[in-house]
C-alpha positions in Angstrom: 94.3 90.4 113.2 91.9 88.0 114.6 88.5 87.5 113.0 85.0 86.2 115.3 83.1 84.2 113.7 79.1 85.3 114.5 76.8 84.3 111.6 75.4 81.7 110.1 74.7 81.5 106.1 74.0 78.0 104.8 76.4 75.7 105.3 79.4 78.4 106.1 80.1 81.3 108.4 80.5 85.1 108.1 82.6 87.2 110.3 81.0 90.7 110.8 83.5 91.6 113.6 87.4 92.3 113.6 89.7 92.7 116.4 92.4 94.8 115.9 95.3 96.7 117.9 94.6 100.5 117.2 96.2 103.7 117.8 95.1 107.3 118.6 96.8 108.1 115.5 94.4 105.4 113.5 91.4 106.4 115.4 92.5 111.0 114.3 92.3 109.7 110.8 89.6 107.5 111.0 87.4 110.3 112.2 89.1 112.7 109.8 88.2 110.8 107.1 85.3 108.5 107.3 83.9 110.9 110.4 83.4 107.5 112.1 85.5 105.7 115.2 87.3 102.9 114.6 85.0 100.7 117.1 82.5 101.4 114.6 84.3 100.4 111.8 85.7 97.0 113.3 81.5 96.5 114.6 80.1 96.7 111.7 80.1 95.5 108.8 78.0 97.7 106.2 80.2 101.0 107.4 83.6 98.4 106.9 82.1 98.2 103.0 81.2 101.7 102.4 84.8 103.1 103.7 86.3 100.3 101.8 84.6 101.1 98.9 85.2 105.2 99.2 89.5 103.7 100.0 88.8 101.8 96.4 87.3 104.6 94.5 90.3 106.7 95.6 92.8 104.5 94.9 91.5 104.3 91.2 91.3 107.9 90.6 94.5 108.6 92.3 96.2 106.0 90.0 94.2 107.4 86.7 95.6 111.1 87.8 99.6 109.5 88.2 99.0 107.9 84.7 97.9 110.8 83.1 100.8 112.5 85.1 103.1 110.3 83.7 102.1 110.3 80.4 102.2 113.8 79.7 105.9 113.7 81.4 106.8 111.6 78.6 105.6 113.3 75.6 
């Protein structure tokens, strides 16, 4: 992965732009699931948070259901 550094803020930078390798695969379930393109997602950065924060919320209620899963296994 290699990050470009664009922006100024105080005394650092921020990188609003990433440059990764894709594949058509990446791009299918890009689209599939965030209904945006990958270019998009690598260009900017407010769509990059709000799919990363939709991944997060996921994550967390998938691993709430397996606990719950796994507890009632156990009983």
């Amino acid at each position: 992965m290699i990050y470009i550094v664009n922006k100024m803020k105080g005394w650092f930078t921020i990188n609003s732009e990433i440059k990764m390798n894709y594949t058509p695969e990446m791009e299918k379930a890009m689209q599939q699931s965030h209904q945006i393109c990958y270019a998009e997602y690598s260009r900017k950065l407010e769509m990059r948070m709000a799919v990363e924060k939709r991944r997060h919320e996921e994550y967390e209620k998938c691993k709430h259901m397996i606990a719950e899963l796994d507890n009632q296994l156990h009983k």
